[in-house]
C-alpha positions in Angstrom: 0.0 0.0 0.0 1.1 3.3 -0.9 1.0 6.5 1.5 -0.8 9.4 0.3 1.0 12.6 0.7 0.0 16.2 0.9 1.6 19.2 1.6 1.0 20.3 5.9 2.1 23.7 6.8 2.7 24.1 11.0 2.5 27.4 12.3 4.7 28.3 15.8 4.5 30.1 18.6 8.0 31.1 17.4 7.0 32.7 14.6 8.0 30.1 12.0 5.9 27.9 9.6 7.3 23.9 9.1 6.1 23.4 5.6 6.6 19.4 3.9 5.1 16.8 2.1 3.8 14.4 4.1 1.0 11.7 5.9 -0.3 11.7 9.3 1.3 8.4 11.2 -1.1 8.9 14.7 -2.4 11.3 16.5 -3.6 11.9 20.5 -5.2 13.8 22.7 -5.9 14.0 26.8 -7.1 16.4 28.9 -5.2 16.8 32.4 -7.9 17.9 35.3 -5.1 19.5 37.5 -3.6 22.2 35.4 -7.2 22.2 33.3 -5.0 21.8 30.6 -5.9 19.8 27.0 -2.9 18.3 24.7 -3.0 17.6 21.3 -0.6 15.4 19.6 0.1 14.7 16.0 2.8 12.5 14.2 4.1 12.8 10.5 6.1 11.1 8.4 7.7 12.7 4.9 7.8 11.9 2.1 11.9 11.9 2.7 11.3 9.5 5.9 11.6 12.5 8.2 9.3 12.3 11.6 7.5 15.8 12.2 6.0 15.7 15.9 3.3 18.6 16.5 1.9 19.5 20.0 -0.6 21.9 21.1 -1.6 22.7 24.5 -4.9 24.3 25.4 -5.4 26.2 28.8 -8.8 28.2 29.1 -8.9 30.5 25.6 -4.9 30.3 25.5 -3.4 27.5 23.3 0.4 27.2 22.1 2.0 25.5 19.2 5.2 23.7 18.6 6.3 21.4 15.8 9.8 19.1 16.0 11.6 17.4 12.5 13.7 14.7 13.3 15.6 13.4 10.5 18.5 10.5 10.4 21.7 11.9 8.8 24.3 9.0 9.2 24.6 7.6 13.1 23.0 11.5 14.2 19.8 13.0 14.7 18.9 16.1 13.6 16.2 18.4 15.2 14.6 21.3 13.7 12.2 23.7 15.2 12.2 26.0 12.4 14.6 28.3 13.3 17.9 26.0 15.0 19.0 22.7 15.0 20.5 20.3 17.7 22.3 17.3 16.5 22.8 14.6 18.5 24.0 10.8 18.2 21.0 8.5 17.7 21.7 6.9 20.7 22.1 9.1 23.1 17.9 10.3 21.5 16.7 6.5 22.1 18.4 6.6 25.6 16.4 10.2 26.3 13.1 8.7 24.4 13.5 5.0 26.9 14.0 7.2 29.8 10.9 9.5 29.1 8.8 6.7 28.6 10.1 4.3 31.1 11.0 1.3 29.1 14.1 -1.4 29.8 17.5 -0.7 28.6 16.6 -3.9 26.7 13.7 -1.9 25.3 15.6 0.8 23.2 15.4 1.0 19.7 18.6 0.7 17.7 19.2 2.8 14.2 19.0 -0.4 12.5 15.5 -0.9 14.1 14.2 2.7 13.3 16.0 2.5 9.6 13.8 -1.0 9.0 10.2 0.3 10.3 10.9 3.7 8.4 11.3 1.3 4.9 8.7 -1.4 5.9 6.0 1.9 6.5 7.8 4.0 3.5 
């Protein structure tokens, strides 16, 4: 099955506009009773196998907006939020990414694994 891109444009609170060619991958939403505050997730893939993650929070008639790319150059990640990029090694993101969602060390993805679901969904 083929994926069916279209162009997305992002607007920031930063100012900036993430513009690309792309399908939505998932999406989620929850609502957190303390801080009466509702989050909106969305996922992207390109059509150049980057990952675009898009977040906006809602707190009474204030809402914010902030969009991520993460593309693979070599054994690094890159990480653009319109205006800067922070490259890191992949490893040292799937160690950050286990710890934030509390999986094993036996849990974390290698590049290898990420480079093989990004072909088997491309």
């Amino acid at each position: 099955m083929q994926k069916k891109f279209e162009s997305v444009s992002l607007t920031q609170d930063n100012g900036e506009v993430i513009t690309f060619r792309g399908s939505l991958y998932s999406e989620c939403s929850w609502f957190d009773e303390e801080h009466k505050q509702l989050t909106k997730q969305k996922l992207y893939v390109t059509d150049s196998n980057d990952q675009i993650y898009y977040v906006v929070r809602s707190v009474g008639g204030t809402k914010s907006h902030h969009a991520f790319r993460f593309s693979v150059d070599g054994e690094n990640c890159v990480i653009n939020n319109g205006k800067a990029d922070v490259t890191l090694p992949f490893d040292m993101l799937m160690l950050v990414v286990r710890d934030l969602c509390g999986l094993s060390a036996a849990e974390t993805p290698s590049l290898s694994e990420v480079e093989e679901l990004n072909i088997s969904n491309g």
